[in-house]
C-alpha positions in Angstrom: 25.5 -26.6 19.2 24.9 -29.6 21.4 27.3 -31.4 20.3 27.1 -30.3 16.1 29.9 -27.6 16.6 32.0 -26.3 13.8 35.1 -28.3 14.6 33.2 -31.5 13.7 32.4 -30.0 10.1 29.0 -28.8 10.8 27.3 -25.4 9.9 24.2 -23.9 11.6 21.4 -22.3 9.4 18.2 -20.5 10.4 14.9 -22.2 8.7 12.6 -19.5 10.0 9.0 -19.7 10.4 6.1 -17.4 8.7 2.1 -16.3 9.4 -0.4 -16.0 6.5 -1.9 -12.5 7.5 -4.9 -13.4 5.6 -5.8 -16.3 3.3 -8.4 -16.3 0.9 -9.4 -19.4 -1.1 -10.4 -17.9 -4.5 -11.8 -21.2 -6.6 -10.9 -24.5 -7.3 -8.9 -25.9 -10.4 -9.7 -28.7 -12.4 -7.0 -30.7 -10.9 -8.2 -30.4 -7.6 -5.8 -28.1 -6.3 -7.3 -24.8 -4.8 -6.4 -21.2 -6.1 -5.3 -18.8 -3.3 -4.5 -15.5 -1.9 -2.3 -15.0 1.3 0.4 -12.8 2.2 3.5 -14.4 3.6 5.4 -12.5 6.3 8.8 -13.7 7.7 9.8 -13.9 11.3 13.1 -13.6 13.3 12.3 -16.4 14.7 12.4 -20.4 13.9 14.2 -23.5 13.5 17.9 -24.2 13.0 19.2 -27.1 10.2 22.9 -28.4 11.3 24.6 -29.7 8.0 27.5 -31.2 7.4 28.6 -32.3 3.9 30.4 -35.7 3.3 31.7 -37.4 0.3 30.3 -40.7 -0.1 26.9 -39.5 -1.4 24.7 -40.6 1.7 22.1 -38.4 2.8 21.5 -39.3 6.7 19.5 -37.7 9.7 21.4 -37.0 12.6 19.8 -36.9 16.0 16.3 -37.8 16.4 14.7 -36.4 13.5 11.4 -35.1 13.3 8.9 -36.6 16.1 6.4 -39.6 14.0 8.3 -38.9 10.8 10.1 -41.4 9.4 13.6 -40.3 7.6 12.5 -41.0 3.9 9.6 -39.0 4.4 11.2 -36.3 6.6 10.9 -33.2 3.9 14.8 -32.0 4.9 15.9 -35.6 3.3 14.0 -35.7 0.4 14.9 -31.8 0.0 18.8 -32.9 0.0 18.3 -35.9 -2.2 16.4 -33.6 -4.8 18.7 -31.3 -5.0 21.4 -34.2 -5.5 19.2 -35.6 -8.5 18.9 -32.3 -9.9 22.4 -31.1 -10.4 24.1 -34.3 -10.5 26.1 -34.3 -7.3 27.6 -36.9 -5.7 27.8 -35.4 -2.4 26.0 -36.3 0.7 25.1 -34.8 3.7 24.0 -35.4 7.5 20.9 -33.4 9.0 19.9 -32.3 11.7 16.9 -29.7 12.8 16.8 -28.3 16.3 13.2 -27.7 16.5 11.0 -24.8 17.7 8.4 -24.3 15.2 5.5 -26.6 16.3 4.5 -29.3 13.9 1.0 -28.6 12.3 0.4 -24.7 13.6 1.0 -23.3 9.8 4.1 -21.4 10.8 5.8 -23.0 7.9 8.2 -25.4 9.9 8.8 -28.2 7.7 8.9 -26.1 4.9 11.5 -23.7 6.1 13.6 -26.6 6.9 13.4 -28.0 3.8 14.8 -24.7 2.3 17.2 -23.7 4.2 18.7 -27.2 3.1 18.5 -26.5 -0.5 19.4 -23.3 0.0 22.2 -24.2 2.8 23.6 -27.1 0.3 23.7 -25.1 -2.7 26.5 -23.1 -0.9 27.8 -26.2 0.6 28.4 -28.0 -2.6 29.1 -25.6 -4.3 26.6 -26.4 -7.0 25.4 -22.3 -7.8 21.8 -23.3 -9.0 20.0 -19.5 -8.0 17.2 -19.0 -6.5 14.9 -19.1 -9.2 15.9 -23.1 -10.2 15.8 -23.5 -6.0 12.5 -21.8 -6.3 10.8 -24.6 -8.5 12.8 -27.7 -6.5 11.3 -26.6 -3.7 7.7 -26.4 -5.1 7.8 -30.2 -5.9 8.5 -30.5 -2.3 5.2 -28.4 -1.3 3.5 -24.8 -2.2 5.1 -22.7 1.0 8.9 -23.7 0.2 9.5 -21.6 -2.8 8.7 -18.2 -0.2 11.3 -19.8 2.0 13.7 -20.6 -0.8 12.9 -16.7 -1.8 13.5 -15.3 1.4 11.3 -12.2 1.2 7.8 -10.9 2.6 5.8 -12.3 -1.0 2.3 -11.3 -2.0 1.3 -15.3 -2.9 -1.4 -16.3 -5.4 -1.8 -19.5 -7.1 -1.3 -22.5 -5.1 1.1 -20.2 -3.4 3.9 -19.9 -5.8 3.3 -16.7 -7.8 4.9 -14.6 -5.7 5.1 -10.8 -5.7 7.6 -9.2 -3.1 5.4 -6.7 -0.4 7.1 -4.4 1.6 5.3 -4.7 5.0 5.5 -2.3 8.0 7.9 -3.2 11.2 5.8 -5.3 13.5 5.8 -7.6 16.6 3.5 -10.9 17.0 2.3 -12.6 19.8 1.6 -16.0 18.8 -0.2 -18.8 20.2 0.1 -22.4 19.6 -3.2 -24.7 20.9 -1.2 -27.7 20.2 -3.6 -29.3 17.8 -2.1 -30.9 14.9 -4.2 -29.6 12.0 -4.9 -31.8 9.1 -4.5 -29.8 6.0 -6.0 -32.3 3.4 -9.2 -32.5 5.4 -9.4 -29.1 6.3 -9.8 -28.6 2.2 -12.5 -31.2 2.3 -14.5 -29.5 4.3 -18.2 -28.7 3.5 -18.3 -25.7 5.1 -14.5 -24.1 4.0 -15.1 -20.9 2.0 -13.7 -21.6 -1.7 -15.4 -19.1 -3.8 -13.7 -15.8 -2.0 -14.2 -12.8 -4.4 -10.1 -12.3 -5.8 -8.6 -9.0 -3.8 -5.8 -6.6 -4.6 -2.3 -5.6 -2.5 -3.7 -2.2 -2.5 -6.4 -3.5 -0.8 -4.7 -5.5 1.8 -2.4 -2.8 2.2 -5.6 -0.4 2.9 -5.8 -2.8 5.8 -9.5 -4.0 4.4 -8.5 -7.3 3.7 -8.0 -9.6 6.6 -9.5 -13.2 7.8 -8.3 -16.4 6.7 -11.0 -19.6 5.0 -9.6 -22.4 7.5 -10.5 -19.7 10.8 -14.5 -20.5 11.0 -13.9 -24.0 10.2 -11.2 -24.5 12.9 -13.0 -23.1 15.8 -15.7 -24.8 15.0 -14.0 -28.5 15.0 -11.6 -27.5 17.6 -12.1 -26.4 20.8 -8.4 -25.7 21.5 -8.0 -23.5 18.6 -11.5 -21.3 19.8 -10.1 -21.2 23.5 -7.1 -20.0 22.5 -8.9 -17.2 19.9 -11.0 -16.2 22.9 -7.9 -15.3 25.2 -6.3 -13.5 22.9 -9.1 -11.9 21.8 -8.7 -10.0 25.3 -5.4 -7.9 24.2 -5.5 -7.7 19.9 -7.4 -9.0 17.1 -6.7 -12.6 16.8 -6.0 -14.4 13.3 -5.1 -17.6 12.4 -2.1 -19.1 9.7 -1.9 -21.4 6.8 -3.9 -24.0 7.2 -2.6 -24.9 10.7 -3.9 -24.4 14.8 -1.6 -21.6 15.1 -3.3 -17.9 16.1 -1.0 -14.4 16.0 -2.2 -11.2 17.2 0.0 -8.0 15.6 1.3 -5.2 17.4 2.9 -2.2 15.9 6.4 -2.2 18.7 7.4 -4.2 21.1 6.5 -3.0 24.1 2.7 -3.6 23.4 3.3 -7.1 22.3 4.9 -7.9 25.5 2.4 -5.8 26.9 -0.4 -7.9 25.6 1.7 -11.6 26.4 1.8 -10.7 30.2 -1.8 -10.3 30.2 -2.7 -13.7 28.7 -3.7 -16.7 30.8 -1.1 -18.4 32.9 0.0 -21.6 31.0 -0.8 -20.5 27.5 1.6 -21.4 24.9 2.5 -18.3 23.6 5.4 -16.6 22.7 6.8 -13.3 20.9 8.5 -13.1 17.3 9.8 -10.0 15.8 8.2 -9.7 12.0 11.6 -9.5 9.2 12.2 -7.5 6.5 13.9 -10.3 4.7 15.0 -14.0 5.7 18.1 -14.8 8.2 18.9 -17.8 5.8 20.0 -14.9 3.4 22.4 -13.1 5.7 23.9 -16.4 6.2 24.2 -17.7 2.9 25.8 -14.1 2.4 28.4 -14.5 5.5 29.3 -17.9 5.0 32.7 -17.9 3.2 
């Protein structure tokens, strides 16, 4: 653990990351937000939050924190502090993320982290809040953390946080990171973003008729990254992109094709391979953790 082991009172959590496989903006609301479809699925694969509780109430980053980000604004803090507020606790807590999800790509990164601490801390502290009252903390922190708090494969509508559970077939990804930070805010400003996307059903996504995501067009379009890297995968899959981030995935039904298909990309491409979950490793952990 670098230096965060167990003997020095800290635990280890998984904050893994997701992929959109489709997004559909549906309309717009009166306050401003926009009205959604996506399907959320989970991946082995992600971050890991290092806690360890302490008893004078202070909530502190360890470590470097999060690149550009300063601590009051880092999501895992105010997560922590929330939490603290909401059931009265005068704990504290030191944080620390070892990151692998890149920042802007709309695998879910911050988010994840941020609920794997409430999650993590309402074990910690023994505070026994549920999921449900962790569900709607985290959406004050932002619209993906309540699937994260949730922990399952979620059917999304709303601003993301009506959630249905989906069953989704085993699958392997090859994903693909341009490393362009994508600006979410502007994204939803843009003239030629799709808001007006005829509503679709889970029967039809699960006919495997619904795909494509509103930010894709706009993205290669404004980044040249993003359509180079849409092009070389192009070559072994269907390419798609997630959230609203720079991130592209192409999905393979086993393993073998996925590694198959990362051999063949471009030398020097950041890609990598993730294992699609049936539910979230911050569940089994929560679960083991005595």
């Amino acid at each position: 653990m670098n230096g965060f082991d167990r003997a020095d009172g800290w635990t280890a959590w998984p904050a893994p990351a997701k992929l959109n496989l489709f997004l559909h903006i549906t309309g717009r609301r009166a306050d401003g937000y926009h009205e959604l479809q996506t399907v959320f699925r989970l991946l082995d694969w992600g971050d890991t939050v290092f806690l360890r509780p302490r008893r004078d109430g202070v909530v502190a980053r360890a470590g470097a924190g999060t690149a550009g980000v300063a601590e009051a604004d880092d999501l895992t803090v105010r997560a922590a502090i929330l939490l603290q507020d909401a059931a009265k606790c005068a704990q504290g807590v030191d944080i620390r993320i070892e990151k692998r999800i890149p920042m802007g790509g709309g695998f879910g990164g911050g988010s994840s982290d941020a609920a794997s601490v409430l999650v993590a801390l309402d074990r910690l502290w023994r505070l026994g809040l549920g999921e449900a009252r962790l569900a709607l903390l985290g959406q004050r922190l932002g619209a993906d953390v309540p699937v994260f708090v949730r922990g399952r494969n979620a059917w999304a509508e709303g601003v993301g946080e009506r959630l249905t559970p989906i069953q989704l077939p085993s699958a392997w990804y090859v994903l693909a990171s341009p490393d362009v930070h994508a600006a979410t805010a502007a994204l939803f400003q843009a003239p030629d973003l799709t808001r007006d996307a005829p509503p679709v059903t889970i029967a039809g996504f699960l006919s495997g008729t619904v795909l494509g995501n509103a930010f894709e067009p706009v993205l290669r379009r404004r980044e040249p990254a993003v359509e180079a890297a849409f092009e070389a995968l192009a070559r072994v899959g269907t390419p798609r992109l997630t959230g609203s981030g720079s991130g592209c995935f192409v999905e393979f039904a086993d393993r073998g094709s996925a590694e198959a298909a990362l051999a063949a990309l471009p030398p020097g491409m950041n890609a990598w391979l993730a294992r699609g979950a049936e539910r979230s490793p911050l569940l089994d952990a929560v679960e083991q953790h005595h």
